[in-house]
N, C-alpha and C positions, 0 to 999 in steps of 0.2 A: 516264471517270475516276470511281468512284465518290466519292460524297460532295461533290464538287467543283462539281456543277450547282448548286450552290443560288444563289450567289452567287460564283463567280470572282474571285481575287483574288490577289496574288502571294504573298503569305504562305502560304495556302493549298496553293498549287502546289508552293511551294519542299518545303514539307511532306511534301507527296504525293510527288514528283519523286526525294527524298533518305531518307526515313523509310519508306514505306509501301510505294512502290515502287522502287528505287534506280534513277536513269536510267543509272547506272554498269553495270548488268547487263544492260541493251538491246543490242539489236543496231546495228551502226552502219550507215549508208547504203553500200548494197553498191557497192562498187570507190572505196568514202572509209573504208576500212578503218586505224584509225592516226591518229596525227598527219600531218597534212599544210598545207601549204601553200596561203591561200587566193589565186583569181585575182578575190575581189569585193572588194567595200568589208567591211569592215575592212583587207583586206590582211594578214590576220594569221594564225598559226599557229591551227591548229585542231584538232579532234577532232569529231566528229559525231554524236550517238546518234539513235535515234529508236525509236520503238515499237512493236508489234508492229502496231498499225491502220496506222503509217505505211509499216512495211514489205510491208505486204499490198498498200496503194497501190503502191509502187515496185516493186515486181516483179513484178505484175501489169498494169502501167504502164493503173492503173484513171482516169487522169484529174483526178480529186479527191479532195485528204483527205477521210476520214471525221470526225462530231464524233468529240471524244474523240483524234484522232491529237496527237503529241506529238512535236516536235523539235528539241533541247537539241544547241547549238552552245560548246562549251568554248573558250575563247579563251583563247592560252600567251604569253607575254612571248620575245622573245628567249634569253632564259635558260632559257626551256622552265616557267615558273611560271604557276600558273592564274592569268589577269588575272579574267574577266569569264566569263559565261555569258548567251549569248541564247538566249529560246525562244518557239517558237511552237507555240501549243496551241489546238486547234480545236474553236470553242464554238455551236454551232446557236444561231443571233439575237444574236449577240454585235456582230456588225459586218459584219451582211448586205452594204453597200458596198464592204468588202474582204476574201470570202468567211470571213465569223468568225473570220478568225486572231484571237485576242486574243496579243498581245506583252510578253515579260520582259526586261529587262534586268538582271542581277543581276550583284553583288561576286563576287569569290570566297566571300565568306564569306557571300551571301547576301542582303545587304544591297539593297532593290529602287532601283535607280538610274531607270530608268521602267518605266510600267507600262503596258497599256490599249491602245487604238487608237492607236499611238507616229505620231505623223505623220512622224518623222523614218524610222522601218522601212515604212511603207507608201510614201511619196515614192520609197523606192530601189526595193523588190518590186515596186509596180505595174509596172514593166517586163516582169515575167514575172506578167502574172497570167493569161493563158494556158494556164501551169503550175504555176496556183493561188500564186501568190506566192512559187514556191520557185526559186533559182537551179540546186542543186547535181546537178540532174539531170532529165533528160524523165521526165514519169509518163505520156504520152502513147503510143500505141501506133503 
């Protein structure tokens, strides 16, 4: 992610994610195409984008993210309203222990709710860290 090495940080991200690069115009995790229905913790309605690094992973089911891959999780209220967005954005040395995800947790409107090595998002992921800490499908071949 250009310009984002220096110092990582959610502000930053939200920045890049919404203005620079809209994560709205990504592709989403192929066959989580849409809103759908999650079977993990949150439980909650979802939408999925991810990146063009992260899609190269998944369809080539390479194993592990590359730095730089990006994976922004929209999260819908019953009503079908953006509650939340989680993301996970992959930073060479960031959190060599839980392969550099660095973790967002944002408002709808942006607002950074947590940030960083979340103990609360790596407690759940290490279950699949395997599959680099991601639930929503094998990257594995």
């Amino acid at each position: 992610m250009p310009g984002i090495n220096e110092k990582i940080n959610a502000q930053r991200l939200w920045e890049y994610m919404t203005k620079e690069n809209p994560y709205k115009c990504y592709p989403a995790w192929p066959g989580k195409e849409g809103i759908y229905e999650s079977t993990m913790p949150p439980g909650d309605i979802l939408r999925l984008y991810i990146n063009d690094l992260a899609l190269d992973t998944v369809v080539n089911k390479k194993r592990i993210f590359p730095n730089g891959s990006l994976l922004i999780k929209e999260i819908y209220t019953e009503e079908n309203k953006l509650s939340l967005l989680t993301v996970m954005y992959k930073e060479k040395g960031f959190n060599p222990q839980g392969n550099d995800w660095y973790w967002v947790k944002y408002g709808h409107d942006g607002e950074v709710k947590l940030e960083g090595r979340v103990g609360l998002c790596i407690e759940c992921h290490v279950g699949v860290a395997d599959n680099d800490y991601v639930f929503t499908g094998s990257i594995k071949k």
